[in-house]
ZAZALUM-183040 format. One record per residue (C-alpha): x, y, z; residue in three letters. Coordinates in steps of 0.5 Angstrom, whole numbers, padded with zeros to 4 digits, always signed. Example, Ala and Ser with C-alpha at 12.3 -4.5 7.8 and 13.67 -1.06 7.14 Angstrom:
REM ZAZALUM-183040
+0025-0009+0016ALA/+0027-0002+0014SER/
//
This chain:
REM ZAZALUM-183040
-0013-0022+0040UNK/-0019-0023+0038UNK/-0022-0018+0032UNK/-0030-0018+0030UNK/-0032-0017+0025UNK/-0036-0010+0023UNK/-0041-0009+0019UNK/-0041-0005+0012UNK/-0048-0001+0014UNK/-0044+0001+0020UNK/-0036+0003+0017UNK/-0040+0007+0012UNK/-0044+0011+0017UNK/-0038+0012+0021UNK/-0034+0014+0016UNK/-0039+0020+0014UNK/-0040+0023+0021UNK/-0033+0022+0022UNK/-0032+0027+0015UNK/-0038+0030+0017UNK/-0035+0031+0023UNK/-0028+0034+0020UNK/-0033+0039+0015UNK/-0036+0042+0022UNK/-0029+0042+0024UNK/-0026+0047+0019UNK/-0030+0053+0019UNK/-0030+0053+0026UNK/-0022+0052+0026UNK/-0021+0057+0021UNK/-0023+0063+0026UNK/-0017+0060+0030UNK/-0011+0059+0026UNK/-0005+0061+0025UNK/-0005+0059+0018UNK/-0009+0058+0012UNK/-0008+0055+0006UNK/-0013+0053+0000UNK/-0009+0049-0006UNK/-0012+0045-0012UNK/-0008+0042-0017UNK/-0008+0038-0023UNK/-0003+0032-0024UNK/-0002+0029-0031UNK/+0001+0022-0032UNK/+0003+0016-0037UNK/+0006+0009-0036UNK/+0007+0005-0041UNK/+0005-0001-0036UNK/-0001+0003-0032UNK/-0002-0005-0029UNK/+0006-0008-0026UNK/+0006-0014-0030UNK/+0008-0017-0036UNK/+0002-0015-0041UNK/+0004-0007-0042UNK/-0001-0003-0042UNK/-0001+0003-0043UNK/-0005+0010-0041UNK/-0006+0017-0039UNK/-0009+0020-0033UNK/-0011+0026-0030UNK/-0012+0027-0023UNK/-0014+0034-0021UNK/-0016+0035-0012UNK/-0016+0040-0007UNK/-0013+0040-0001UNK/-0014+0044+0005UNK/-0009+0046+0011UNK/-0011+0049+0018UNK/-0005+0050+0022UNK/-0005+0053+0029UNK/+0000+0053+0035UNK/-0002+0045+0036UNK/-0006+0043+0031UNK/-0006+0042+0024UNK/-0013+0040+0020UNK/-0013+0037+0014UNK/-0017+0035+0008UNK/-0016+0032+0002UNK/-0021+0031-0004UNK/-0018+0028-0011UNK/-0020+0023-0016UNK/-0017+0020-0022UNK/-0019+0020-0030UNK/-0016+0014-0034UNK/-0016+0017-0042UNK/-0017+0009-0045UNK/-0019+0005-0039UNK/-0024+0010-0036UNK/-0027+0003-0031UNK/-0021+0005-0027UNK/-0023+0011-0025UNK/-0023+0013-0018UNK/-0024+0018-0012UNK/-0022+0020-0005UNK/-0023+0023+0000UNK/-0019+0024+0007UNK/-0018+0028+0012UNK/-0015+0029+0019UNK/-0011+0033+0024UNK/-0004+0032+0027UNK/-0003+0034+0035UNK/+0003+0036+0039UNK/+0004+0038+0046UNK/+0010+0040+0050UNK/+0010+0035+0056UNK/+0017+0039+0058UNK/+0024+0042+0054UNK/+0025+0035+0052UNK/+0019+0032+0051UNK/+0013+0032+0046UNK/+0007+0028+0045UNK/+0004+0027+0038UNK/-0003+0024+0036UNK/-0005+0025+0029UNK/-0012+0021+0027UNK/-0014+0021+0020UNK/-0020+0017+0015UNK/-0020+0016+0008UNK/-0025+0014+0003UNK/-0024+0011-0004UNK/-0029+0010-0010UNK/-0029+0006-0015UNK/-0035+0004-0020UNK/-0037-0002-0023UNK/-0033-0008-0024UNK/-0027-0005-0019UNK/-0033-0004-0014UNK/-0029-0009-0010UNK/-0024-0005-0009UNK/-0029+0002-0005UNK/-0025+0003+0002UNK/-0026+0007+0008UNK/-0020+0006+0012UNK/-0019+0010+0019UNK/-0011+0010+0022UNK/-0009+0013+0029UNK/-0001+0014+0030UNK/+0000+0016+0036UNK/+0008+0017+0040UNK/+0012+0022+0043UNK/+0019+0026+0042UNK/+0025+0026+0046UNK/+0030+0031+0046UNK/+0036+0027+0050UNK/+0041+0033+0048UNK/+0043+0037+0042UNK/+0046+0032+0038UNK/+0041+0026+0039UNK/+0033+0025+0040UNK/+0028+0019+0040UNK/+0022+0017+0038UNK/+0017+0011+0040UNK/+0010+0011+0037UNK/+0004+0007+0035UNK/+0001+0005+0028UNK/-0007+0002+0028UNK/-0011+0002+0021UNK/-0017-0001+0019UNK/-0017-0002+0012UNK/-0025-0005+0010UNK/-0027-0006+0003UNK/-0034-0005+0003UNK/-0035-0010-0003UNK/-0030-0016-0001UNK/-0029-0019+0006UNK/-0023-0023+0004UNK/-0019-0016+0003UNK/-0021-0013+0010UNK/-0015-0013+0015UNK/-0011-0010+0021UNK/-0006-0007+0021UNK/-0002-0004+0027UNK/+0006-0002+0028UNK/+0010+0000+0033UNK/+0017+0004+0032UNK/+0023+0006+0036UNK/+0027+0011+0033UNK/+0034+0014+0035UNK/+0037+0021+0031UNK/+0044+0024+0032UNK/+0047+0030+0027UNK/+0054+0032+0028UNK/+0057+0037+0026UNK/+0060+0035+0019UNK/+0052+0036+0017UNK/+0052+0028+0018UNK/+0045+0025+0020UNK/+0045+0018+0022UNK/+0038+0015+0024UNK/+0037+0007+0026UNK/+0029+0005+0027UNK/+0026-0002+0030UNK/+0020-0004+0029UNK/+0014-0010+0029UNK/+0009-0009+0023UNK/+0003-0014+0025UNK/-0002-0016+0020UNK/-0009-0018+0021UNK/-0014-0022+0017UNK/-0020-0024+0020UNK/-0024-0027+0014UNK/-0021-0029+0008UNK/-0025-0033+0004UNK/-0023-0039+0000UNK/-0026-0044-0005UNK/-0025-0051-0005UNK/-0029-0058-0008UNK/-0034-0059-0003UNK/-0031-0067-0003UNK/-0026-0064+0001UNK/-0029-0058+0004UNK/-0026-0059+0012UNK/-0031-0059+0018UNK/-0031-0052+0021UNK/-0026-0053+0026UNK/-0020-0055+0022UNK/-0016-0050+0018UNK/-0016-0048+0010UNK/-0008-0050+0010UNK/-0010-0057+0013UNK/-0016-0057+0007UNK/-0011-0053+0002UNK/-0007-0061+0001UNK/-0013-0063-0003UNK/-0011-0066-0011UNK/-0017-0063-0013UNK/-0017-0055-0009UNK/-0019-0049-0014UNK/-0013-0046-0017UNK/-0013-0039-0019UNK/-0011-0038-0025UNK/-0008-0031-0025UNK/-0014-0028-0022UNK/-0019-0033-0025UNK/-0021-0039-0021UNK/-0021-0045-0025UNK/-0023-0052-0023UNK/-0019-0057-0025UNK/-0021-0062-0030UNK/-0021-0070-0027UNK/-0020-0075-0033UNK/-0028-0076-0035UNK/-0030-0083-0035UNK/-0031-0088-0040UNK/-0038-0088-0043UNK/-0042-0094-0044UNK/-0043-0092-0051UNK/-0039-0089-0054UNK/-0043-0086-0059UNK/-0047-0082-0053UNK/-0042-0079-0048UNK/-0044-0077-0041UNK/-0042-0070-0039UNK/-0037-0068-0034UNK/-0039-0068-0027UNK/-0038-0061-0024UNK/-0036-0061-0018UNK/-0038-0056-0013UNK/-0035-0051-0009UNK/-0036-0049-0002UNK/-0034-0042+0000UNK/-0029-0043+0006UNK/-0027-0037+0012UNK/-0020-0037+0015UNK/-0016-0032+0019UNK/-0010-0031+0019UNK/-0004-0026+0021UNK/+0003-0024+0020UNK/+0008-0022+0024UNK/+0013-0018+0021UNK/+0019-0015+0025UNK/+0024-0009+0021UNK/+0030-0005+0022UNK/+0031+0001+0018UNK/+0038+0005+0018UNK/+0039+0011+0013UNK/+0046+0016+0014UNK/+0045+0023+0010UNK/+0049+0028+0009UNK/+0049+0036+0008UNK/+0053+0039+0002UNK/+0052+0045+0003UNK/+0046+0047+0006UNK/+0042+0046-0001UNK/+0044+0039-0003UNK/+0045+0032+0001UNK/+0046+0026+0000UNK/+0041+0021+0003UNK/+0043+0013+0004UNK/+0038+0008+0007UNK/+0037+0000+0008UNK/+0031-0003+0011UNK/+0031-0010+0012UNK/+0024-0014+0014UNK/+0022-0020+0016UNK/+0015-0025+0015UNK/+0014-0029+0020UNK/+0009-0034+0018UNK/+0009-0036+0011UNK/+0004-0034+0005UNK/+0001-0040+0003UNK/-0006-0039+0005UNK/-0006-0032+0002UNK/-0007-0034-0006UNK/-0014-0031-0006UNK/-0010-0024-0004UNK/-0004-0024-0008UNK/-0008-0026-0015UNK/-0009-0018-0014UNK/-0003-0016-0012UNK/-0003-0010-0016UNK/-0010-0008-0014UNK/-0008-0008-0007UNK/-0001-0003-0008UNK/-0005+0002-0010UNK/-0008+0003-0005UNK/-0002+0002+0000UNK/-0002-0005+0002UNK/+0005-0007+0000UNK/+0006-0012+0006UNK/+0007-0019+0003UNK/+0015-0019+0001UNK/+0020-0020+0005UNK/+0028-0018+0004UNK/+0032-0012+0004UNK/+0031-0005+0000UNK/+0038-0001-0001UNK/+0036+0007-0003UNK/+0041+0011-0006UNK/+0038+0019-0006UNK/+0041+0026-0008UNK/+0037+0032-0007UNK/+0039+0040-0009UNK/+0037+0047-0009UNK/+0043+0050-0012UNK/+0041+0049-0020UNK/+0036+0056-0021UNK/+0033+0056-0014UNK/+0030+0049-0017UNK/+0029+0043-0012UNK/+0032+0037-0016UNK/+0032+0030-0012UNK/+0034+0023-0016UNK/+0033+0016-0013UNK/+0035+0009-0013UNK/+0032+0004-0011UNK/+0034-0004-0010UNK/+0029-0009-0007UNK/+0030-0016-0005UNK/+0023-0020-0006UNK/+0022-0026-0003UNK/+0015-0029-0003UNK/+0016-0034+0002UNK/+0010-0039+0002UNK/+0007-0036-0005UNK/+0009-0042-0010UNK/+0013-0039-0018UNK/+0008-0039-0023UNK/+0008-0040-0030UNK/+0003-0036-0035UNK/-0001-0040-0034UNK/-0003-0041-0026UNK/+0001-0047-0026UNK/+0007-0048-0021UNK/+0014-0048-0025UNK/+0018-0054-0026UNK/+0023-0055-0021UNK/+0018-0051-0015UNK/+0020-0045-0013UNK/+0017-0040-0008UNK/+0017-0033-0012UNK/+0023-0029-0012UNK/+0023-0020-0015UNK/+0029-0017-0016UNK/+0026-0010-0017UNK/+0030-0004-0019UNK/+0028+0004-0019UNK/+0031+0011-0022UNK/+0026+0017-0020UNK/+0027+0024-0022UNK/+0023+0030-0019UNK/+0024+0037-0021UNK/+0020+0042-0018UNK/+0020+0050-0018UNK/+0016+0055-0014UNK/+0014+0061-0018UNK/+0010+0066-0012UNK/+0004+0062-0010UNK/+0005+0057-0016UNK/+0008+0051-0016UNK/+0011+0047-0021UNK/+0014+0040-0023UNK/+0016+0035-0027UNK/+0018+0028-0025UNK/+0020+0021-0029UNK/+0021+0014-0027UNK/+0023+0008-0029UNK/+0022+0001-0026UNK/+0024-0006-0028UNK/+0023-0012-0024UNK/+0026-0019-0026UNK/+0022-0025-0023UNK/+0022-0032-0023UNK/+0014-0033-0023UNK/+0013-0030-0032UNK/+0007-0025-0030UNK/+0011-0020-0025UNK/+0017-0021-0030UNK/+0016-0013-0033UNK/+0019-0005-0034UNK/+0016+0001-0035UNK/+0016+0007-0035UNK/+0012+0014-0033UNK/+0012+0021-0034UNK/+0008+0026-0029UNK/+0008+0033-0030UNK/+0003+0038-0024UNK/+0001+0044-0022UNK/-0002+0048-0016UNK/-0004+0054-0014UNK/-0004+0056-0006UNK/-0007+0062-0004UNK/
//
């Protein structure tokens, strides 16, 4: 299938008559809703490692929003508006804005159809630029209830992420799922999902020497074999220094060559099958126990992808965690027994593997003997959460510590969240 590549004048007009559109929306819909529900918020943050990696920054945040919420017998509006201040790194301060609705329509007893088309707009300011989004999704799926005891569900995912300032970044991402439930009476849950991930890069530009820039018809792989291609250098591309030739007199030196460079444009996909099993089980009807495995699968391998990975964590912060392969085990508990407050706790073990993405050391180089990159990441998270009338509480902590063979993603950390919402 083939992509075009569409422009940044058009996307952002879009993105605006489509928020514009969903602002016209909510008055006119507000007169029609069952329920109505207005909640600003403010959440505080610190990490002691605000970046992921192995230099441990640390650093506050205050993030306050609105969040607006129609709700009829099929639909339900939404609208979101947030931003996020940095006390001490204040050049990763953003905002966004997201809105959409979600819409359900019973085809029989047994069957019901949902479609749920959403957009999101992410501001940056100066150097993070780069990372200014508007990212348009649909879902769309249908429920079926086979009896009491089993239903299914198969759906469809599209998305567009579109970096306004960095064509390298923008992609396509679709999803399809199959689903199947079955409770029993013990107040056990058992749910198996199946799925393909696909991703779709259309235009990520690289630079290579121009001594070894290929035609336009041969792929950057085939180039990427040069001695003399651009190494990034965690996040900064340095040219490799070639021995410099022996002057005829020594006493004057010549000046190194430079060597240029020539931007190259590849596409590039990456099928990604998956399969997620997760058993639950009731306590009680106030506390559960939750257990998950999910296993994916990359197709191709990574190695065209360095000009992407070299912001790695940039793109996991906005949701963009698609280059590993390997298993994730998550062990969870949830409860509303301890003072009417909602405590959950959970663990996470993921198995990272970065096939195609060579081990690095501190300095951009490959580690010795080769290796491709390999995390193994563990997560404690605990929330406690408590509603108080129209006032809503909480208070979170987590830990991470991930060991990996490449030094930069060798890291822990630790964040403390704290928030508060009001709805009326």
């Amino acid at each position: 299938m083939k992509f075009e590549k569409i422009s940044f004048t058009k996307i952002r007009g879009r993105a605006r008559l489509s928020l514009t559109l969903l602002l016209a929306i909510f008055p006119v819909s507000a007169m029609a809703a069952d329920k109505v529900s207005i909640t600003p918020y403010l959440d505080y943050n610190y990490s002691n490692n605000i970046f992921w990696d192995y230099s441990a920054v640390s650093d506050a945040t205050f993030s306050p929003g609105l969040e607006l919420n129609l709700a009829s017998r099929q639909f339900n509006f939404f609208l979101n508006a947030d931003s996020k201040i940095y006390r001490s790194n204040d050049y990763l301060n953003q905002s966004s804005i997201s809105g959409g609705f979600n819409f359900y329509k019973m085809l029989s007893k047994r069957s019901t159809v949902f479609l749920s088309p959403d957009i999101s707009l992410t501001q940056f300011k100066g150097d993070m630029s780069y990372l200014n989004t508007a990212i348009p999704s649909l879902t769309v799926g249908l429920k079926h209830v086979f009896s009491s005891q089993i239903y299914g569900r198969i759906g469809f995912n599209l998305r567009h992420s579109d970096y306004l300032e960095e064509d390298s970044y923008d992609h396509w991402r679709t999803a399809a799922f199959l689903e199947m439930n079955a409770f029993f009476k013990t107040q056990t849950t058992l749910r198996l999902t199946m799925g393909l991930n696909y991703l779709f890069f259309p235009h990520i530009v690289t630079e290579i020497a121009a001594a070894t820039s290929a035609p336009s018809g041969i792929n950057a792989s085939a180039a990427s074999v040069s001695e003399t291609k651009i190494r990034y250098r965690r996040g900064v591309p340095v040219q490799p220094t070639p021995d410099p030739p022996t002057p005829s007199d020594p006493s004057n030196p010549q000046p190194e060559p430079e060597i240029p460079l020539v931007s190259t444009t590849v596409n590039l996909s990456i099928p990604q099958p998956f399969i997620v099993f997760r058993a639950a089980q009731g306590l009680g009807y106030k506390t559960g126990l939750i257990a998950e495995i999910q296993y994916r699968k990359n197709r191709n391998l990574l190695k065209d992808f360095d000009p992407l990975t070299i912001d790695e964590w940039a793109l996991q912060r906005m949701d963009e965690d698609f280059f590993w392969q390997g298993t994730r085990i998550s062990l969870a508990l949830k409860t509303e027994a301890i003072l009417n407050m909602e405590i959950a706790v959970d663990f996470s073990y993921y198995f990272k593997q970065y096939d195609g993405l060579d081990a690095l050391d501190m300095n951009g180089e490959p580690i010795l003997p080769q290796a491709f990159r390999e995390d193994r990441l563990s997560q404690l998270t605990m929330k406690m959460t408590k509603s108080l009338g129209d006032f809503g509480i909480y208070l979170n902590g987590s830990y991470r510590k991930n060991v990996s063979n490449d030094l930069y993603f060798h890291y822990n950390f630790y964040t403390i969240s704290a928030g508060l919402d009001y709805s009326f």
